[in-house]
C-alpha angles and dihedrals in degrees: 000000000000089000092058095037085052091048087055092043094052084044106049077041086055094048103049086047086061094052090042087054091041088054103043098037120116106225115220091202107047094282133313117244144153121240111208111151112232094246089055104117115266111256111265109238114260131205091233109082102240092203093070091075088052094108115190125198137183102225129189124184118244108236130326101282141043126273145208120248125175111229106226106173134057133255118298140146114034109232108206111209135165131227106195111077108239137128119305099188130168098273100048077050094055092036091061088042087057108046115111103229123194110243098012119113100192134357128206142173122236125207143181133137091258100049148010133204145141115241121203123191105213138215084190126018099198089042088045096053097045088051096046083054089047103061092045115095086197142071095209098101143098109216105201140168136234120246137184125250163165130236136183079247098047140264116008131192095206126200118218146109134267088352112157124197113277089044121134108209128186105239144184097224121214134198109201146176144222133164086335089306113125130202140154124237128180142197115226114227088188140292115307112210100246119225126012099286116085141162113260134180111233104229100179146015105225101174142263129317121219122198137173152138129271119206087178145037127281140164136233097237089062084071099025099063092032098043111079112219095358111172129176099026105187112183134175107185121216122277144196117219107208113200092224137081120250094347116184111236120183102220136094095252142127112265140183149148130264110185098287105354136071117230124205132201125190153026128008098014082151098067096039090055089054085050095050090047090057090056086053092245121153118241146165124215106216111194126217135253127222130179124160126174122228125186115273089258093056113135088244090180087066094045095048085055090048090046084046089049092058099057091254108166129204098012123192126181122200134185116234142202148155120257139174125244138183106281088230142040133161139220088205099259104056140010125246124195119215110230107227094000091166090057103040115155105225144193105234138175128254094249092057123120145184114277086020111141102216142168116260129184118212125215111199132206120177128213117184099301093339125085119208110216129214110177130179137188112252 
Protein backbone atom coordinates (compact mmCIF):
# COMPACT_ATOMS: atom_id res chain seq x y z
CA UNK A 1 0.00 0.00 0.00
CA UNK A 2 2.85 2.70 0.75
CA UNK A 3 4.57 1.72 -2.78
CA UNK A 4 1.42 2.56 -4.68
CA UNK A 5 0.53 5.52 -2.49
CA UNK A 6 4.29 6.72 -3.24
CA UNK A 7 3.76 5.98 -7.56
CA UNK A 8 0.56 8.37 -7.35
CA UNK A 9 2.29 10.75 -5.31
CA UNK A 10 5.38 11.05 -7.77
CA UNK A 11 2.93 11.19 -10.20
CA UNK A 12 0.42 13.79 -8.98
CA UNK A 13 4.18 15.56 -8.02
CA UNK A 14 5.04 15.08 -11.59
CA UNK A 15 1.94 16.47 -12.81
CA UNK A 16 1.67 19.61 -10.94
CA UNK A 17 5.89 20.25 -12.03
CA UNK A 18 4.53 20.15 -16.11
CA UNK A 19 1.83 22.74 -15.53
CA UNK A 20 4.11 24.67 -13.49
CA UNK A 21 6.43 24.55 -16.36
CA UNK A 22 3.06 25.26 -19.17
CA UNK A 23 2.27 28.00 -17.33
CA UNK A 24 6.21 29.84 -16.60
CA UNK A 25 7.69 29.12 -19.77
CA UNK A 26 8.69 31.88 -22.01
CA UNK A 27 7.51 30.92 -25.39
CA UNK A 28 10.17 31.84 -28.55
CA UNK A 29 7.54 31.75 -30.85
CA UNK A 30 4.81 33.71 -29.43
CA UNK A 31 3.78 31.11 -27.19
CA UNK A 32 3.18 27.45 -27.63
CA UNK A 33 -0.30 26.22 -27.07
CA UNK A 34 -2.59 23.71 -27.95
CA UNK A 35 -6.09 24.60 -29.73
CA UNK A 36 -8.99 21.77 -28.82
CA UNK A 37 -11.77 22.98 -28.87
CA UNK A 38 -13.76 22.20 -25.57
CA UNK A 39 -16.38 20.02 -27.31
CA UNK A 40 -13.55 17.90 -28.71
CA UNK A 41 -14.18 14.08 -27.03
CA UNK A 42 -12.44 13.44 -24.14
CA UNK A 43 -8.91 10.75 -24.94
CA UNK A 44 -9.80 7.13 -24.27
CA UNK A 45 -7.28 5.64 -21.49
CA UNK A 46 -4.62 3.67 -22.86
CA UNK A 47 -2.75 1.19 -21.47
CA UNK A 48 0.56 3.04 -22.43
CA UNK A 49 1.29 5.66 -19.87
CA UNK A 50 1.31 8.92 -22.00
CA UNK A 51 3.63 10.87 -19.29
CA UNK A 52 6.53 8.93 -20.05
CA UNK A 53 6.99 10.79 -23.22
CA UNK A 54 6.76 14.26 -21.05
CA UNK A 55 10.44 15.05 -21.39
CA UNK A 56 11.64 17.76 -19.30
CA UNK A 57 15.23 19.84 -19.87
CA UNK A 58 17.16 22.53 -18.14
CA UNK A 59 18.11 24.68 -20.89
CA UNK A 60 20.64 27.78 -20.87
CA UNK A 61 21.24 29.97 -23.81
CA UNK A 62 24.10 30.00 -25.05
CA UNK A 63 25.43 33.85 -25.07
CA UNK A 64 23.59 36.97 -25.54
CA UNK A 65 23.14 36.96 -29.31
CA UNK A 66 22.32 34.87 -31.90
CA UNK A 67 24.86 32.54 -33.96
CA UNK A 68 25.55 30.82 -37.38
CA UNK A 69 25.45 27.42 -37.64
CA UNK A 70 25.83 25.32 -41.11
CA UNK A 71 23.28 22.91 -41.40
CA UNK A 72 24.81 20.01 -42.37
CA UNK A 73 22.01 17.23 -42.22
CA UNK A 74 18.63 16.83 -43.82
CA UNK A 75 15.14 17.20 -42.54
CA UNK A 76 14.05 15.02 -39.86
CA UNK A 77 11.86 15.06 -36.93
CA UNK A 78 8.56 17.36 -37.40
CA UNK A 79 8.29 20.02 -34.17
CA UNK A 80 4.72 20.91 -33.75
CA UNK A 81 4.30 24.92 -32.02
CA UNK A 82 1.66 27.26 -31.70
CA UNK A 83 1.50 30.89 -32.39
CA UNK A 84 -1.87 32.20 -30.58
CA UNK A 85 -1.38 32.55 -26.91
CA UNK A 86 -4.33 29.90 -24.89
CA UNK A 87 -4.25 27.30 -22.37
CA UNK A 88 -1.93 24.21 -22.89
CA UNK A 89 -3.20 21.88 -19.69
CA UNK A 90 -2.46 18.12 -18.90
CA UNK A 91 -5.21 16.64 -20.83
CA UNK A 92 -4.77 18.72 -24.42
CA UNK A 93 -0.98 17.39 -23.67
CA UNK A 94 -2.05 13.79 -23.40
CA UNK A 95 -4.59 14.21 -26.04
CA UNK A 96 -1.91 15.17 -28.58
CA UNK A 97 0.65 11.88 -26.87
CA UNK A 98 -2.08 9.60 -27.63
CA UNK A 99 -3.21 10.28 -30.85
CA UNK A 100 -2.52 7.71 -33.32
CA UNK A 101 -0.89 9.88 -36.44
CA UNK A 102 -0.47 8.43 -39.94
CA UNK A 103 3.05 8.32 -40.80
CA UNK A 104 4.65 9.13 -36.93
CA UNK A 105 6.50 6.54 -35.22
CA UNK A 106 6.71 8.07 -31.78
CA UNK A 107 5.49 11.66 -30.13
CA UNK A 108 6.93 13.47 -27.11
CA UNK A 109 6.67 16.73 -25.21
CA UNK A 110 9.52 18.80 -24.63
CA UNK A 111 9.89 21.14 -21.78
CA UNK A 112 12.19 23.65 -20.28
CA UNK A 113 11.69 26.81 -18.83
CA UNK A 114 12.90 28.50 -21.94
CA UNK A 115 10.80 26.61 -24.58
CA UNK A 116 8.23 24.41 -25.25
CA UNK A 117 7.36 21.87 -28.54
CA UNK A 118 6.03 18.45 -29.60
CA UNK A 119 8.42 16.36 -31.46
CA UNK A 120 7.33 13.80 -33.56
CA UNK A 121 9.77 11.07 -35.12
CA UNK A 122 8.39 10.35 -38.27
CA UNK A 123 7.97 6.80 -40.95
CA UNK A 124 6.77 9.37 -43.54
CA UNK A 125 7.37 13.17 -43.38
CA UNK A 126 4.56 14.36 -45.98
CA UNK A 127 2.01 11.66 -44.35
CA UNK A 128 3.21 12.89 -40.83
CA UNK A 129 2.56 16.47 -41.46
CA UNK A 130 -0.76 16.04 -43.02
CA UNK A 131 -1.76 13.87 -39.93
CA UNK A 132 -0.35 16.20 -37.35
CA UNK A 133 -2.62 18.83 -39.21
CA UNK A 134 -5.20 16.60 -39.13
CA UNK A 135 -5.77 16.01 -35.33
CA UNK A 136 -5.54 20.46 -34.44
CA UNK A 137 -8.87 22.23 -34.30
CA UNK A 138 -7.05 25.19 -34.66
CA UNK A 139 -4.84 27.36 -37.41
CA UNK A 140 -2.73 28.94 -34.90
CA UNK A 141 0.58 26.60 -35.37
CA UNK A 142 4.12 26.43 -37.10
CA UNK A 143 4.77 22.83 -38.19
CA UNK A 144 8.96 22.59 -38.61
CA UNK A 145 11.58 20.08 -39.04
CA UNK A 146 14.98 19.09 -37.19
CA UNK A 147 18.48 19.53 -39.04
CA UNK A 148 21.80 18.82 -38.35
CA UNK A 149 24.16 21.09 -37.73
CA UNK A 150 27.34 22.73 -36.68
CA UNK A 151 27.86 25.34 -34.47
CA UNK A 152 31.06 27.51 -33.16
CA UNK A 153 29.96 25.40 -29.62
CA UNK A 154 29.65 22.24 -31.02
CA UNK A 155 26.88 19.88 -32.45
CA UNK A 156 23.16 21.50 -32.86
CA UNK A 157 19.95 19.92 -33.52
CA UNK A 158 18.23 23.30 -35.31
CA UNK A 159 14.54 23.96 -35.72
CA UNK A 160 13.35 25.69 -39.01
CA UNK A 161 11.68 25.30 -42.00
CA UNK A 162 12.92 24.31 -45.98
CA UNK A 163 16.50 24.61 -44.78
CA UNK A 164 19.13 22.41 -47.20
CA UNK A 165 22.69 21.41 -46.16
CA UNK A 166 25.33 24.32 -46.77
CA UNK A 167 23.07 26.60 -45.45
CA UNK A 168 24.19 29.25 -42.89
CA UNK A 169 20.98 30.14 -40.43
CA UNK A 170 20.75 32.79 -37.76
CA UNK A 171 20.00 30.86 -34.52
CA UNK A 172 19.16 31.28 -30.56
CA UNK A 173 21.51 28.59 -29.33
CA UNK A 174 20.57 26.23 -25.98
CA UNK A 175 22.52 24.16 -23.76
CA UNK A 176 20.32 21.80 -22.15
CA UNK A 177 20.06 18.86 -19.80
CA UNK A 178 18.47 15.70 -19.27
CA UNK A 179 19.23 12.79 -16.98
CA UNK A 180 23.06 14.10 -17.08
CA UNK A 181 22.95 13.98 -21.02
CA UNK A 182 23.88 17.27 -22.64
CA UNK A 183 23.03 18.67 -26.28
CA UNK A 184 22.62 21.88 -28.04
CA UNK A 185 19.51 22.88 -29.90
CA UNK A 186 18.88 25.92 -31.70
CA UNK A 187 15.96 28.06 -33.18
CA UNK A 188 16.57 29.37 -36.82
CA UNK A 189 15.75 33.17 -37.32
CA UNK A 190 16.25 32.67 -41.08
CA UNK A 191 19.13 31.91 -43.70
CA UNK A 192 22.51 34.50 -43.47
CA UNK A 193 24.22 34.94 -46.92
CA UNK A 194 27.63 33.21 -46.19
CA UNK A 195 30.95 34.97 -47.36
CA UNK A 196 31.30 38.61 -48.62
CA UNK A 197 29.76 38.19 -51.95
CA UNK A 198 25.65 38.49 -52.07
CA UNK A 199 23.21 38.98 -54.15
CA UNK A 200 21.74 42.99 -54.09
CA UNK A 201 19.05 44.82 -55.92
CA UNK A 202 20.49 48.21 -57.62
CA UNK A 203 18.05 50.83 -56.60
CA UNK A 204 19.59 53.77 -58.19
CA UNK A 205 22.17 55.04 -60.74
CA UNK A 206 24.23 58.27 -58.73
CA UNK A 207 27.08 59.12 -61.39
CA UNK A 208 30.38 58.49 -62.13
CA UNK A 209 33.34 58.39 -59.80
CA UNK A 210 36.62 59.74 -60.83
CA UNK A 211 39.78 58.82 -59.05
CA UNK A 212 43.49 59.43 -59.55
CA UNK A 213 46.96 60.25 -58.25
CA UNK A 214 48.51 63.51 -57.84
CA UNK A 215 52.65 63.82 -57.97
CA UNK A 216 52.21 67.41 -57.55
CA UNK A 217 50.46 69.70 -56.09
CA UNK A 218 47.13 70.89 -57.12
CA UNK A 219 44.34 72.76 -55.83
CA UNK A 220 40.82 72.26 -55.50
CA UNK A 221 39.72 75.44 -57.46
CA UNK A 222 41.48 74.00 -60.71
CA UNK A 223 38.47 71.41 -60.64
CA UNK A 224 36.18 73.25 -58.90
CA UNK A 225 35.77 76.00 -61.26
CA UNK A 226 36.49 73.29 -64.74
CA UNK A 227 34.30 70.23 -63.49
CA UNK A 228 30.32 70.94 -64.15
CA UNK A 229 28.19 69.70 -61.32
CA UNK A 230 31.56 68.02 -59.04
CA UNK A 231 30.50 66.99 -55.88
CA UNK A 232 32.44 65.24 -53.15
CA UNK A 233 35.89 66.39 -54.07
CA UNK A 234 38.26 64.39 -51.71
CA UNK A 235 41.76 65.32 -52.14
CA UNK A 236 45.20 64.30 -50.28
CA UNK A 237 47.77 66.28 -51.71
CA UNK A 238 51.41 64.77 -52.25
CA UNK A 239 53.79 64.70 -49.64
CA UNK A 240 57.68 64.26 -48.85
CA UNK A 241 58.62 62.27 -45.74
CA UNK A 242 61.68 63.47 -44.64
CA UNK A 243 63.87 60.57 -41.97
CA UNK A 244 64.79 63.30 -39.58
CA UNK A 245 63.16 65.14 -36.77
CA UNK A 246 62.26 68.48 -37.15
CA UNK A 247 64.05 68.92 -39.98
CA UNK A 248 64.08 72.94 -41.59
CA UNK A 249 62.99 73.00 -44.82
CA UNK A 250 62.99 76.70 -47.05
CA UNK A 251 60.05 76.52 -48.74
CA UNK A 252 55.96 77.94 -48.10
CA UNK A 253 54.50 74.43 -47.31
CA UNK A 254 52.58 72.69 -44.87
CA UNK A 255 54.87 70.83 -42.32
CA UNK A 256 54.63 68.55 -39.36
CA UNK A 257 56.14 65.73 -37.32
CA UNK A 258 55.50 62.27 -37.40
CA UNK A 259 57.47 60.52 -34.64
CA UNK A 260 60.84 60.77 -36.14
CA UNK A 261 60.28 62.22 -39.57
CA UNK A 262 59.32 65.49 -40.92
CA UNK A 263 56.45 65.58 -43.47
CA UNK A 264 56.02 68.05 -45.82
CA UNK A 265 52.94 69.18 -47.80
CA UNK A 266 53.00 71.76 -50.87
CA UNK A 267 54.48 73.25 -53.41
CA UNK A 268 57.90 72.47 -54.93
CA UNK A 269 58.43 69.18 -53.29
CA UNK A 270 60.49 68.51 -56.47
CA UNK A 271 63.11 70.82 -55.87
CA UNK A 272 63.36 70.18 -51.83
CA UNK A 273 63.86 66.64 -52.40
CA UNK A 274 66.57 67.42 -54.60
CA UNK A 275 67.78 69.53 -51.86
CA UNK A 276 67.47 66.67 -49.00
CA UNK A 277 69.16 64.21 -51.28
CA UNK A 278 72.34 66.66 -51.55
CA UNK A 279 72.69 66.64 -47.39
CA UNK A 280 72.72 62.70 -47.67
CA UNK A 281 69.23 62.37 -45.66
CA UNK A 282 67.04 59.58 -46.19
CA UNK A 283 63.49 60.31 -47.53
CA UNK A 284 60.25 58.78 -49.16
CA UNK A 285 58.00 60.66 -51.76
CA UNK A 286 54.66 59.70 -51.07
CA UNK A 287 52.28 60.67 -53.96
CA UNK A 288 48.17 62.13 -53.53
CA UNK A 289 45.27 60.88 -54.05
CA UNK A 290 42.01 62.73 -55.82
CA UNK A 291 38.51 61.40 -56.55
CA UNK A 292 35.71 63.48 -57.13
CA UNK A 293 31.82 62.20 -58.30
CA UNK A 294 29.79 63.96 -61.40
CA UNK A 295 25.81 63.09 -62.47
CA UNK A 296 25.41 60.17 -64.85
CA UNK A 297 24.87 62.87 -67.98
CA UNK A 298 27.98 64.50 -67.34
CA UNK A 299 30.04 65.20 -70.56
CA UNK A 300 32.65 62.87 -69.25
CA UNK A 301 34.96 63.58 -72.67
CA UNK A 302 35.32 67.05 -71.50
CA UNK A 303 36.03 66.02 -67.92
CA UNK A 304 38.39 63.63 -68.75
CA UNK A 305 40.46 66.98 -70.95
CA UNK A 306 40.06 69.22 -67.95
CA UNK A 307 41.54 65.71 -65.16
CA UNK A 308 44.50 65.24 -67.98
CA UNK A 309 45.17 69.09 -67.81
CA UNK A 310 45.87 68.96 -64.32
CA UNK A 311 48.55 66.57 -64.34
CA UNK A 312 46.14 63.72 -62.82
CA UNK A 313 47.88 60.34 -63.23
CA UNK A 314 46.42 57.08 -63.37
CA UNK A 315 42.89 58.13 -63.80
CA UNK A 316 39.66 55.50 -63.45
CA UNK A 317 36.39 56.31 -63.84
CA UNK A 318 33.46 54.05 -62.33
CA UNK A 319 30.29 54.15 -62.51
CA UNK A 320 28.29 54.17 -58.94
CA UNK A 321 25.11 53.43 -57.47
CA UNK A 322 23.03 52.41 -54.21
CA UNK A 323 21.87 49.12 -53.82
CA UNK A 324 20.23 47.09 -51.31
CA UNK A 325 21.78 44.05 -49.62
CA UNK A 326 20.79 41.45 -47.14
CA UNK A 327 21.07 43.27 -43.40
CA UNK A 328 23.20 40.18 -42.22
CA UNK A 329 26.02 37.70 -43.43
CA UNK A 330 28.09 35.66 -41.84
CA UNK A 331 32.03 34.48 -42.07
CA UNK A 332 30.93 31.02 -40.21
CA UNK A 333 31.98 31.74 -37.07
CA UNK A 334 30.16 34.99 -36.21
CA UNK A 335 27.12 37.43 -37.69
CA UNK A 336 27.64 41.09 -39.01
CA UNK A 337 25.29 43.17 -39.47
CA UNK A 338 25.57 45.62 -42.37
CA UNK A 339 24.90 49.29 -41.14
CA UNK A 340 22.58 50.81 -43.52
CA UNK A 341 22.35 47.46 -45.87
CA UNK A 342 18.97 49.02 -47.87
CA UNK A 343 21.20 52.43 -48.91
CA UNK A 344 24.61 50.96 -49.78
CA UNK A 345 26.91 53.22 -52.35
CA UNK A 346 28.14 50.98 -54.65
CA UNK A 347 30.82 50.46 -57.56
CA UNK A 348 28.79 49.25 -60.60
CA UNK A 349 29.40 48.40 -64.39
CA UNK A 350 28.53 50.22 -67.14
CA UNK A 351 26.18 48.04 -68.16
CA UNK A 352 24.28 48.29 -64.76
CA UNK A 353 20.90 49.39 -64.48
CA UNK A 354 18.00 50.24 -62.00
CA UNK A 355 16.05 47.27 -60.84
CA UNK A 356 19.24 45.05 -61.99
CA UNK A 357 20.02 41.88 -59.22
CA UNK A 358 23.63 41.75 -59.26
CA UNK A 359 26.60 40.25 -57.40
CA UNK A 360 28.29 42.38 -55.14
CA UNK A 361 31.14 41.75 -53.26
CA UNK A 362 31.48 43.79 -49.14
CA UNK A 363 34.43 44.93 -47.70
CA UNK A 364 33.98 45.48 -43.47
CA UNK A 365 35.31 47.20 -41.57
CA UNK A 366 34.27 47.22 -37.96
CA UNK A 367 34.30 49.97 -35.65
CA UNK A 368 33.34 49.25 -32.18
CA UNK A 369 29.62 47.86 -32.81
CA UNK A 370 29.32 49.50 -36.03
CA UNK A 371 30.60 47.99 -39.43
CA UNK A 372 31.57 50.30 -42.14
CA UNK A 373 30.52 48.70 -45.82
CA UNK A 374 32.44 48.99 -49.42
CA UNK A 375 30.65 46.96 -52.04
CA UNK A 376 31.35 46.51 -55.35
CA UNK A 377 29.57 44.80 -58.55
CA UNK A 378 31.39 41.38 -59.66
Amino acid sequence: MEERRGGKQDRAKRNRRLMIYLISAIMLFSGIYIGVNDSQPKPKEKASDYSSRILEYKAYPIGNASSPVRIEGDASDLILMFTQPGYLDQSSVQYILEENITGVGRSTFEVSGSYSFFRFVVDDSAEAEKGVKGILRTRAYAIYRVYGGTSAAGKVSVIGYGLKRGDYVKALLFQRAREGVFDLIGFSQGVVPYGNIVKANLTNVTGFLFNGVLDSYLSESVLNGSVVNLSELRMNQPRLVIHAANYTVGINATVYSDGNSTVVEGRGLDKLAREVKAKNVSFEAVSGRVSFLVPLDSDLKAIERVVNASGIGNVSRTKVGITAAPPEITDGRRIFRLSNSKALDTMILDSAKVGDEINVSLSIVTMGDYNLVFAKQV
